[in-house]
C-alpha positions as CSV (number, residue, x, y, z in Angstrom):
1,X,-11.0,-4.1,28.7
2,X,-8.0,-4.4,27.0
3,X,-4.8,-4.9,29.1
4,X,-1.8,-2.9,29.2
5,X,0.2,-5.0,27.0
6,X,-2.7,-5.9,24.6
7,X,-2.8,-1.9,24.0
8,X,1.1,-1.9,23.4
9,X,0.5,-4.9,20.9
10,X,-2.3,-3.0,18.8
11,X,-0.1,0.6,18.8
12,X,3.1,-1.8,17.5
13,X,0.6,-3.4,14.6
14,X,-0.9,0.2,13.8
15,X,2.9,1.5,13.7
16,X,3.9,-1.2,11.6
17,X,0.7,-0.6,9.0
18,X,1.3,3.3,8.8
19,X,5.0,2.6,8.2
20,X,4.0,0.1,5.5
21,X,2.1,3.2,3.8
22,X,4.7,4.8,3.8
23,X,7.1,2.8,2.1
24,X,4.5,2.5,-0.4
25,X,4.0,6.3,-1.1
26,X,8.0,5.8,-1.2
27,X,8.0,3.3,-3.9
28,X,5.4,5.2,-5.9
29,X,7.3,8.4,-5.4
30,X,10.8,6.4,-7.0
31,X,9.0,5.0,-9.9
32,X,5.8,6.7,-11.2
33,X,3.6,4.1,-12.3
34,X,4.4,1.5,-10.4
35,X,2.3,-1.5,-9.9
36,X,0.8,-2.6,-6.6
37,X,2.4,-6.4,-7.8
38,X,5.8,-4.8,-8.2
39,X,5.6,-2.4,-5.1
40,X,4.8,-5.9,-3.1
41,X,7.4,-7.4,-4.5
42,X,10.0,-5.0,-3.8
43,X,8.4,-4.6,0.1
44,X,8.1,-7.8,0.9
45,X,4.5,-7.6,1.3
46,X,1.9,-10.2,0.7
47,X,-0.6,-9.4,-2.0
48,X,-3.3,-9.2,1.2
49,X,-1.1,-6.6,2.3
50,X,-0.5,-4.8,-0.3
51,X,-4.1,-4.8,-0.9
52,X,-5.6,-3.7,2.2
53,X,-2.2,-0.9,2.1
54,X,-3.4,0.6,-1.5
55,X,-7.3,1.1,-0.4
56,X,-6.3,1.9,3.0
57,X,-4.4,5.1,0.7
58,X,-7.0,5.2,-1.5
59,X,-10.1,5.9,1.2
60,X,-7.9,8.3,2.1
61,X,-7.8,10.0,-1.6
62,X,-4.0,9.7,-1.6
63,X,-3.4,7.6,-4.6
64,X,-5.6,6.6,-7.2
65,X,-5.5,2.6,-8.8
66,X,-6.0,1.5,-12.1
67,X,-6.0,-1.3,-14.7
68,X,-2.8,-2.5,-15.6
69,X,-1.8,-4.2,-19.2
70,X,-1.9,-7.9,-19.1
71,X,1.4,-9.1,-19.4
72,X,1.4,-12.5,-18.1
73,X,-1.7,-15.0,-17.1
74,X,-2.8,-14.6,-13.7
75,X,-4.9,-12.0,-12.1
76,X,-4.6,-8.6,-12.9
77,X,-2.7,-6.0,-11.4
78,X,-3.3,-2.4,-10.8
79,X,-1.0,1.0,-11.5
80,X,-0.8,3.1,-8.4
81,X,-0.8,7.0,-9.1
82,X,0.0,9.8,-6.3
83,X,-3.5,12.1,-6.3
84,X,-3.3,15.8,-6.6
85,X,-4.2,15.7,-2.8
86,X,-1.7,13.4,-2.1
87,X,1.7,13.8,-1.0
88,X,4.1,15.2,-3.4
């Protein structure tokens, strides 16, 4: 059974993951095509982060991923696009 501060610990984690959704949605909202790299950059997020973030969104069919161009070496990087069910 989880104690009462264990319980405040997981609401404060859940809070801060739904608030880093947000401020994705935001940075995708500012620049249309953004990529997941760039919005992690800009957040401060890790790359796990921003990872789990983006198809935490997508299960939830508000933003769709996809390919980016290679423009450097290193692993790719993917375009993040608001869905037509997702926020406007």
């Amino acid at each position: 059974m989880a104690t009462p501060r264990n319980r405040a610990g997981s609401v404060r984690a859940a809070d801060l993951r739904w608030r880093s959704a947000l401020a994705v949605l935001d940075e995708m909202r500012r620049e249309p095509g953004v990529t997941r790299a760039a919005v992690a950059r800009r957040l401060g997020l890790s790359t796990g982060s921003a990872t789990e973030i983006t198809s935490r969104l997508r299960d939830l069919a508000l933003l769709a991923e996809t390919p980016a161009a290679a423009t450097s070496r290193g692993r790719p990087t993917s375009v993040l696009t608001l869905t037509r069910t997702g926020p406007s």
